[in-house]
N, C-alpha and C positions, 0 to 999 in steps of 0.2 A: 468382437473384442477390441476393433480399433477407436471405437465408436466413446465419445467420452462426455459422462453428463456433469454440470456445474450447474452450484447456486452461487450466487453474490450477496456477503452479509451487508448492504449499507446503502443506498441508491441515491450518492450524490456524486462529487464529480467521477472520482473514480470508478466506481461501481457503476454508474451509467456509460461510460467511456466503455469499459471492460463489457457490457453486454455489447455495444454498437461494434468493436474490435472485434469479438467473438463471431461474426454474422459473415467475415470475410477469412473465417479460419473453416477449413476441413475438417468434418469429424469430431466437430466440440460440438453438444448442444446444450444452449441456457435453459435449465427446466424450474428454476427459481428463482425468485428475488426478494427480498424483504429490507423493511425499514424498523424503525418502533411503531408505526401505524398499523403493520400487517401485510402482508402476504401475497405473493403473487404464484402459483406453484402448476406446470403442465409439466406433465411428463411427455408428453408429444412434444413439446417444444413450446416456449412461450415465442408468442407474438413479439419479438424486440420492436419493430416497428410501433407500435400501439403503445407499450407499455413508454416507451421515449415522448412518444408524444404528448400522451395522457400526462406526462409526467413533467413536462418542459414546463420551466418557471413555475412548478408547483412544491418545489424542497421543502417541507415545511419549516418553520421558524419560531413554533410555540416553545413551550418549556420542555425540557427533559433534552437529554443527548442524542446522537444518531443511533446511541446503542439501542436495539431493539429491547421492546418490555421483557421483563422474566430474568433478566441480568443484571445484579446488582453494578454493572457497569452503568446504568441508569440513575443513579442512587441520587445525582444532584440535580436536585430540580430544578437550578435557577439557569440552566447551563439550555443551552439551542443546541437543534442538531448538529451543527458542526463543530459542535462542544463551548462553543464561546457564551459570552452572557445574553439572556434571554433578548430579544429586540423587541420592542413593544408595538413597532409598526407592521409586524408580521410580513417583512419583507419578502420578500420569494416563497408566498403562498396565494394561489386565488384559488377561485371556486368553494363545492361545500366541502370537499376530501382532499387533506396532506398526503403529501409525499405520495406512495409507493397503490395508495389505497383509491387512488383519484385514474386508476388506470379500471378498466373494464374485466381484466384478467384475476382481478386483488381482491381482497376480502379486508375486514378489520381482523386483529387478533391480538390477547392479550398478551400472549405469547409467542412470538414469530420465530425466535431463535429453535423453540424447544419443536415448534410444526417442521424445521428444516430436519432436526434430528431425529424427529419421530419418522422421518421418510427419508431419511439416509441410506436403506438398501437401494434406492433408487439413483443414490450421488455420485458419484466417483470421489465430486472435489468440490471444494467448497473456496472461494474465494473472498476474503476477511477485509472489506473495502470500509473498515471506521477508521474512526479519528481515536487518538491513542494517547489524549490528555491525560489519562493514569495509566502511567508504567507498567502494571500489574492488568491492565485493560486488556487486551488481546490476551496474555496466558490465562485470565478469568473466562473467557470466553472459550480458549482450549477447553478449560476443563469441565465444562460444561459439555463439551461432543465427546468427553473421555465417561464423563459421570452416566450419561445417556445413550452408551455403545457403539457410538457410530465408527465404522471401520474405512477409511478411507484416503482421501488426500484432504490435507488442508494446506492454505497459502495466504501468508500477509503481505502487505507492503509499508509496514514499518520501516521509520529510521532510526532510532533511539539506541545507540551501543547495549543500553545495561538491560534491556529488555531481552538481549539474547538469552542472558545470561538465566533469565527468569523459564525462558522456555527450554532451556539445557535444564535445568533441574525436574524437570517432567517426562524427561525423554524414557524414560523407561516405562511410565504409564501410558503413553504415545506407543512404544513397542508391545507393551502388554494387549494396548486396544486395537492393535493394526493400522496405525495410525503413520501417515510421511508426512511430516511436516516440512513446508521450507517457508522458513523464518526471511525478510529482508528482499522482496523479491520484484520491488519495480524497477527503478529506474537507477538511483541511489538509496541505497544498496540497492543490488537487482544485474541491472545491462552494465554499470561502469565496476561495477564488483567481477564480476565474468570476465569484461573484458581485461581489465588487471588482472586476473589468473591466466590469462591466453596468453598476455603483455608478457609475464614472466619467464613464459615455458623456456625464453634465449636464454635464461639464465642457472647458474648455481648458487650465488647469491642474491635475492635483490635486499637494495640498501633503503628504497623509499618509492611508497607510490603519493602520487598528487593528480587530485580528482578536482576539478574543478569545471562546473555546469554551471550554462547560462540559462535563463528560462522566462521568455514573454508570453503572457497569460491571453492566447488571443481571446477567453472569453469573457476576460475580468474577472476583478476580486467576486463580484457577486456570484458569480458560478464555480469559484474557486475558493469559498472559506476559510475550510478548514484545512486546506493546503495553505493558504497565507497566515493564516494564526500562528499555525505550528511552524510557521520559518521564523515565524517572528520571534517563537522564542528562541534563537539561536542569538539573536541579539545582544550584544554586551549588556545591555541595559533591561534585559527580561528572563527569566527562564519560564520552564512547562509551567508552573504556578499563576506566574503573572499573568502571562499571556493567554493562558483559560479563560480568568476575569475580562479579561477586555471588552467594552462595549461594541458595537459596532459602531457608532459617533468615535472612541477611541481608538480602533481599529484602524479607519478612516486618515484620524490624523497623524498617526505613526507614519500613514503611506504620504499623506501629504509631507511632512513634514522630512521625508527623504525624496523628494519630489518621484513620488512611484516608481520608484527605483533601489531593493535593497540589496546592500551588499552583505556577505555572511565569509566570516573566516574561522578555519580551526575548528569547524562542526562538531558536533557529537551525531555522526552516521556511523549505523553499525559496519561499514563497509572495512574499520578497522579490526573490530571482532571476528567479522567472516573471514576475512583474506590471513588472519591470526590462526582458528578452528583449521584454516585447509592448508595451514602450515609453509602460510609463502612468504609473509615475513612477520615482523611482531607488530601488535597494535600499533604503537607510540610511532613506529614506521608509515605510516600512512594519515594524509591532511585532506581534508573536504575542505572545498569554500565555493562561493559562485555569485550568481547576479542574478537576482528576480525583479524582471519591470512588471508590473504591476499593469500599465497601461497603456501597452503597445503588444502587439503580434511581434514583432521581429525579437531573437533574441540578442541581450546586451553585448556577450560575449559568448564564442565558441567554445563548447565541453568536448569536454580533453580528458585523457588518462593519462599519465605518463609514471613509466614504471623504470626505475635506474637500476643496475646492479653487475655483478661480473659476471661473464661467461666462463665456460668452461678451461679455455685455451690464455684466462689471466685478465681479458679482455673489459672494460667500465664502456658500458653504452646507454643510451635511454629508449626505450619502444613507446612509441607515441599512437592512440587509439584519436579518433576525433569522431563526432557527428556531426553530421552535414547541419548546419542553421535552418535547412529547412525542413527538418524533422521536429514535430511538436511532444508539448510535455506529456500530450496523452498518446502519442505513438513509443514516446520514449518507453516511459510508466507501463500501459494495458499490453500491449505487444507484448512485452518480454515477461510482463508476469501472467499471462496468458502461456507463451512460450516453456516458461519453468512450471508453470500446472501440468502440462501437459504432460513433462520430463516426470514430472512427480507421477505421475498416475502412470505410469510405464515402471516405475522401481516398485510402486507400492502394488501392482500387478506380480511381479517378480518377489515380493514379500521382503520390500527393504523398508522398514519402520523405524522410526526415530526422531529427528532434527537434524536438516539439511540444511545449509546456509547456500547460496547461489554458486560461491566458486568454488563450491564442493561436486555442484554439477557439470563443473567443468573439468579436461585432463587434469589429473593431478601434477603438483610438481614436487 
């Protein structure tokens, strides 16, 4: 019973991170993997070894999304796996087989999403490693393990505030199907959401939290896509729309032209909807902002939480959480949503179904 199996929907940076993460955790085993190419599936345990290798610098880069075929999350063709505009150099692909399919474990399929649910008795948890250029993307994808009975754990690492809100209005068919969701759960939102529910416990009011992460991509933009697109649109000068479009030549020069280094304030992270749901202070109370270098290991600046408010006895203090610099953004990120899967699949053992935001799974206050 302690013993806990996972699939990963996406297998590029995160979703390969989250397999190599999982291989140094007890008691988890990876028994799938897919992309839109198809399929990788052992219930003995996949080879992570193998299927990483097979897979190194082969992300593919032709047309259509990360989302796997059979989901109308696919629907725009001109868009590349990591959701951006197609590249015509088929950048980070060689050999005859993309992505997921170029491993010896894998198969083609037309349908990848619907093979994970068709052998959902066999899951615990499913782990939702896309890119979430339509808002409605991830709950489209819920309702597809709703529509096809899979009873289990699911977990994203979305940041997007209104996307909660899309997966709140499902929660009852989530309870209907046995289903725990936890919405928000890497890194931001995810570890600096948790640890602002911890930050709080001193207090009886808090007045404001401010979350502020740094983050150098020790592997680059090219292994990191569709994490730098999607920051991109945080941008004064882009939102999700624009920044979908972007070429990879465009791409490119945004980074150039902030010399690989962006700064982001005032985010839309759902870190203010969840710390809202578990009732620690309101939205409007809480600021995201940070620094992604683009082209160095080291990070800009040190991530921080800090959470202000009074204590019991009249008292105004601030509780300061920090990561050490030398922790990266895939220890950040895979760890702890690795971490909250596994919390997940202990509630939903216990028969707690619904939508779980991170600092929900933390003491309450």
């Amino acid at each position: 019973m302690n013993d806990t199996t996972f699939a990963v929907l996406g297998t590029g940076g995160i979703g390969r991170r989250t397999l190599e993460v999982s291989q140094h955790k007890d008691g988890l085993t990876p028994v799938a993997a897919c992309d839109r190419h198809g399929v990788a599936m052992d219930f003995d345990g996949l080879d992570v070894e193998e299927l990483l290798e097979a897979t190194e610098g082969n992300i593919d880069s032709g047309p259509g999304t990360d989302a796997p075929r059979g989901t109308d999350a696919s629907r725009d063709d001109d868009l590349e796996t990591d959701g951006g505009a197609a590249a015509s150099s088929g950048v980070k692909q060689h050999g005859e087989n993309a992505g997921v399919v170029a491993s010896a474990q894998a198969r083609p399929s037309e349908d990848p999403i619907q093979e994970i649910i068709d052998h959902g008795d066999g899951i615990d948890a499913v782990l939702l490693a896309l890119p979430n250029y339509e808002h409605d993307f991830i709950p489209r994808v819920a309702d597809r393990f709703v529509a096809g009975g899979y009873a289990g754990v699911l977990v994203d690492v979305l940041k997007r505030s209104r996307v909660i809100g899309m997966l709140d209005e499902r929660e009852e068919a989530f309870e209907d199907a046995g289903i725990t969701f936890v919405c928000g759960a890497g890194a931001t939102p995810g570890f600096l959401t948790g640890a602002a529910a911890l930050a709080a416990q001193s207090f009886v009011e808090v007045e404001s939290v401010d979350i502020w992460w740094g983050v150098g991509l020790k592997s680059g933009y090219e292994d990191n896509r569709g994490t730098v697109r999607e920051d991109i649109a945080h941008l004064p000068e882009y939102d999700i729309d624009t920044a979908r479009t972007l070429s990879e030549d465009e791409i490119e020069a945004v980074i150039d032209d902030h010399d690989g280094v962006l700064e982001f304030d005032d985010m839309e992270h759902a870190d203010d909807v969840l710390l809202e749901r578990a009732g620690i202070c309101d939205a409007e109370d809480v600021t995201v902002g940070g620094i992604l270098d683009v082209e160095r290991d080291e990070k800009p600046t040190t991530t921080t939480v800090s959470v202000t408010g009074t204590t019991f006895d009249g008292e105004t203090g601030t509780n300061t959480f920090e990561l050490d610099d030398a922790t990266s953004m895939a220890a950040n990120v895979n760890g702890p949503a690795i971490g909250y899967l596994k919390t997940a699949v202990r509630r939903n053992r216990a028969g707690e179904y619904g939508v779980f935001g991170p600092a929900e799974l933390m003491p309450g206050f």
